[in-house]
N, C-alpha and C positions, 0 to 999 in steps of 0.2 A: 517497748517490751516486745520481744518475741512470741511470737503463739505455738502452741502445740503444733498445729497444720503449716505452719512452716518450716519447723525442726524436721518434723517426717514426710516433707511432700514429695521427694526424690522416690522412695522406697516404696511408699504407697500408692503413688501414680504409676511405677513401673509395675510392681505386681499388679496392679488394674491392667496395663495395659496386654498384658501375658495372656491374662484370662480373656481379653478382648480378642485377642489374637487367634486362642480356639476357638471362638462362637465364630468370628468369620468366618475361618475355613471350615468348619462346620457346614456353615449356610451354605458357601460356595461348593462344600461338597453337595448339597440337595439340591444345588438348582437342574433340575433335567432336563430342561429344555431353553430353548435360546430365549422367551420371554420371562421365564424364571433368572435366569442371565442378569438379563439387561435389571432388571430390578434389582437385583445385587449389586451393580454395579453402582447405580443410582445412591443404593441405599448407603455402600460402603465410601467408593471413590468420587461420588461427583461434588458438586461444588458447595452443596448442603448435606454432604454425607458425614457419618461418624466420625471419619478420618478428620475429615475438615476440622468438627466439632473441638477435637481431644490436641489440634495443632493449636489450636485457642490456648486452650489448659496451660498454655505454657507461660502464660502473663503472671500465673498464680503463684509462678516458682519463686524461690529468692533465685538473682543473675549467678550467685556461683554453682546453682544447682540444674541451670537451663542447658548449656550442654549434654549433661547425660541426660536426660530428660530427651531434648530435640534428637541427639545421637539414636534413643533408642522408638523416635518414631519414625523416624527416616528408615531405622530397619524394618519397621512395621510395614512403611506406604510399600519399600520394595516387597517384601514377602505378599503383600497380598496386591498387589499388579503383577506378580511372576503366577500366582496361581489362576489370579484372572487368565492373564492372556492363555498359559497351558492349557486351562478348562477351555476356552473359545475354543479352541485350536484343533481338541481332542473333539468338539461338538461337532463343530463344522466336518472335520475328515468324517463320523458318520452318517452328519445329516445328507453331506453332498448339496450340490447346485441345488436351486429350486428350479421344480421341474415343474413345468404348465401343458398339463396334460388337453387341452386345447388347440397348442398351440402344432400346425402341422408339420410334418416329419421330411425330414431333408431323405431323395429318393438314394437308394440302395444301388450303389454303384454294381455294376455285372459286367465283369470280368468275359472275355473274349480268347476265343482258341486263331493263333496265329495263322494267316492265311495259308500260310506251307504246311504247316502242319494240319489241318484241313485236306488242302490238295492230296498230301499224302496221304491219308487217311480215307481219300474220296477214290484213290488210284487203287491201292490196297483192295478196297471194297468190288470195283468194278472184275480188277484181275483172279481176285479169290473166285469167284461167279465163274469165271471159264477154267478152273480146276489148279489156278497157279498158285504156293506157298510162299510165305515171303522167308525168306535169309539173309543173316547178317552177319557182318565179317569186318575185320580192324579199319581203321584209318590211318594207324602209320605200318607199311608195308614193307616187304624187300622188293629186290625188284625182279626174284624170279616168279612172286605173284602176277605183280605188277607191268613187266616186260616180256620175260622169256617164255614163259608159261603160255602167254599170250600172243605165239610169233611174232615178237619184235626183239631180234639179235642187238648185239651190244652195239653193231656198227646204224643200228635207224635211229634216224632224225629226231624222234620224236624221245628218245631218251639224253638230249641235250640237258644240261644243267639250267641253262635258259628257261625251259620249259616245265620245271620242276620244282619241287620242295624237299630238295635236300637234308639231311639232320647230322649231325657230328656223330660219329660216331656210329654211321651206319642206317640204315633204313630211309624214308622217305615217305612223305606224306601221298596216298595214291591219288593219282589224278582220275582213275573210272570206278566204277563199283563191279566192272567187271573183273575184278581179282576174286570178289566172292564167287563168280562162276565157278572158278581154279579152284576154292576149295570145297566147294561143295562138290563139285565131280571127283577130288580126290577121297572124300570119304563116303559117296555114295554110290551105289550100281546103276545105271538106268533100269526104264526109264524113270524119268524126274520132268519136274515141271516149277519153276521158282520165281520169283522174281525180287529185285534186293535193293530196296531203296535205301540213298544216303545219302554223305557228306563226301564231296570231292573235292581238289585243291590243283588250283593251276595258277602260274604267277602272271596273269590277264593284268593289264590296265583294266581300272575301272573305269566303266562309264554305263550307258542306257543299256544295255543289251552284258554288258562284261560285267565278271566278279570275281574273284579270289577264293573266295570260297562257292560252292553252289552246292545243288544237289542233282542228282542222278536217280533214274530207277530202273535198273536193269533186270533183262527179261531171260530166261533161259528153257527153250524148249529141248529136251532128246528123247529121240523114239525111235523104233527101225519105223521106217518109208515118212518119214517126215521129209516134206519137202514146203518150195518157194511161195507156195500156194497157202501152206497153211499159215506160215506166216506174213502172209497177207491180211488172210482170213482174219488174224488174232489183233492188227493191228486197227485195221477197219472195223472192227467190232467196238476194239476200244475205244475209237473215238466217236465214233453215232452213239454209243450208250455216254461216255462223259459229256462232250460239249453238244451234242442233242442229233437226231435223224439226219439232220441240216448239215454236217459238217462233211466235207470234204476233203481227202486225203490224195497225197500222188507219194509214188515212190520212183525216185532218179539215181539212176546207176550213178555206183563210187566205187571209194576201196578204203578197207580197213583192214590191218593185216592178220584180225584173228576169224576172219569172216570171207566167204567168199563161195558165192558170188555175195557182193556191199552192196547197199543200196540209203540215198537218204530219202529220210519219210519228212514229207511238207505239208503244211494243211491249207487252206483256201479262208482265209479269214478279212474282216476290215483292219485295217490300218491307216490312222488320220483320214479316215471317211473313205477310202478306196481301197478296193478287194485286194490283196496281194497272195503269195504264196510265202508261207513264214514256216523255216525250217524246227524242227520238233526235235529230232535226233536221229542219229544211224540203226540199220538193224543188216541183217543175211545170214547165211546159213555158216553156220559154226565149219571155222575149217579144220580141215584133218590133223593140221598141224598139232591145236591145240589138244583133239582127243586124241594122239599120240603121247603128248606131254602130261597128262593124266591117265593113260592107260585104258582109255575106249580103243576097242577097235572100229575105226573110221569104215572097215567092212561091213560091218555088222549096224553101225548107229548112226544115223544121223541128228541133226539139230537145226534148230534157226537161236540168235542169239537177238537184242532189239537193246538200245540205252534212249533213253527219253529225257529232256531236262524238265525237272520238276518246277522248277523258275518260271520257262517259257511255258509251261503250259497253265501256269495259274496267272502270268501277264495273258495269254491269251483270252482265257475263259472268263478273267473277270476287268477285263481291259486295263490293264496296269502297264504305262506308256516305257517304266524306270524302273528297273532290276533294283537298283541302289536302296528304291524304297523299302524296298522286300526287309532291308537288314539293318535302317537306321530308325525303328523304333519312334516311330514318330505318332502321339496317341492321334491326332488328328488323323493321318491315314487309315491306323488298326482301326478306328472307329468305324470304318464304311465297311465295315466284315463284320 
């Protein structure tokens, strides 16, 4: 004989199991916290939980009624591990890490100003104090900045392609920052007093001492009665105030063809443990040439003009044996600044 509860067990077990299915997620929605959680889980999904329980229920079936029955708890187990894990999911992104507030703190890395950048920063400061402004002016130039501005005609050496950075189509990367002299005399009266640190470009081998890119800081004095003395004076100043009372400077006849009388400036320093004389850069008194070519009259004005490598003077000051290091960025080295 058939029973009542096996004619209707499909129907009545499925609607049970509907209603089962809101109290779950129900539950699952109030669990607020991750110990609340884990007890849901227990309660619903684990190996004595309800799920388990109601997988039973299915012995009670008649067999052609266990398919829909098992079909519709299989949808059950999936819908409520999809909410589980989304809940987990959504817990943890708020709760975050556990954080032990005991436990001590990894140190706060601090960040470092580049050696050059420094240096110039250091140079600035000293030259500002004896009344000099700094000016600034392009890196790709022509070359009446660059050359003729500067008494150097199309036929000197020094405007070789060899010795240059060329660009298509006109211009050129300038090799001194003395072009910003040229423009700032073109749109100022004397006297002035400036100096103009930057980026310069010469096509050098690299090695210990040589680079392709460097920098510069050129100096520019004009005054009437300005003469050889005072920049002297300016030079020597600057180097007893930056590298200390102790340092020592000479200056040795040269030539430079926007200067004249030239002279290069050397300093008195160690090098591999023995004193040497280690050249700084060129300075002399601004020749006529060029305040013609900007419209001073050379009657009336004179100048001294001074270029310094900002390179050598921070390998000097802080014993840096290798130019190269200066630009390949190596935290081990930044670290010792």
């Amino acid at each position: 004989m058939v029973t009542l509860r096996e004619i209707h067990c499909v129907p009545i077990m499925i609607s049970s199991i509907d209603q089962i299915e809101v109290e779950a997620l129900e539950g699952l929605k109030n669990s607020a916290d991750k110990a609340a959680l884990e007890q849901w889980r227990i309660a619903w999904l684990g190996s004595k939980g309800r799920l388990k329980s109601l997988m039973a229920d299915m012995k009670t079936c008649p067999p052609e009624d266990r398919p829909a029955y098992g079909q519709r708890m299989n949808a059950l187990k999936k819908t409520l591990e999809a909410a589980f894990k989304s809940q987990k999911s959504d817990d943890s992104a708020q709760q975050g890490p556990p954080l032990d507030v005991t436990e001590p703190g990894l140190p706060a890395g601090q960040g470092r100003q580049h050696i050059l950048s420094r240096t110039i920063e250091e140079i600035i400061d000293v030259f500002s104090r004896m009344g000099f402004t700094v000016a600034e002016g392009p890196e790709v130039e022509n070359e009446w900045y660059n050359f003729e501005a500067l008494n150097m005609p199309e036929t000197h050496p020094a405007r070789e392609p060899s010795d240059n950075f060329f660009l298509e189509g006109g211009g050129m990367l300038r090799t001194q920052t003395s072009t910003v002299q040229i423009r700032v005399m073109e749109q100022s009266k004397p006297p002035l007093r400036i100096i103009s640190p930057g980026r310069v470009y010469r096509p050098d081998t690299h090695d210990a001492t040589h680079y392709s890119m460097f920098h510069q800081v050129e100096g520019l004095c004009v005054d009437r009665g300005v003469t050889l003395v005072d920049l002297k004076a300016t030079l020597f100043n600057f180097a007893r105030t930056f590298f200390g009372p102790e340092a020592d400077l000479r200056m040795r006849p040269s030539f430079f063809p926007f200067t004249e009388p030239s002279a290069e400036v050397d300093m008195r320093m160690p090098v591999r443990g023995k004193m040497q004389w280690v050249e700084l850069g060129g300075c002399g008194m601004v020749d006529p040439n060029v305040f013609k070519a900007v419209g001073y009259d050379p009657e009336e004005w004179t100048g001294f003009a001074f270029g310094l490598g900002i390179e050598r003077i921070a390998m000097r000051k802080y014993g840096i044996p290798d130019i190269r290091w200066l630009f390949e960025n190596d935290a081990r080295f930044l670290r010792q600044f």
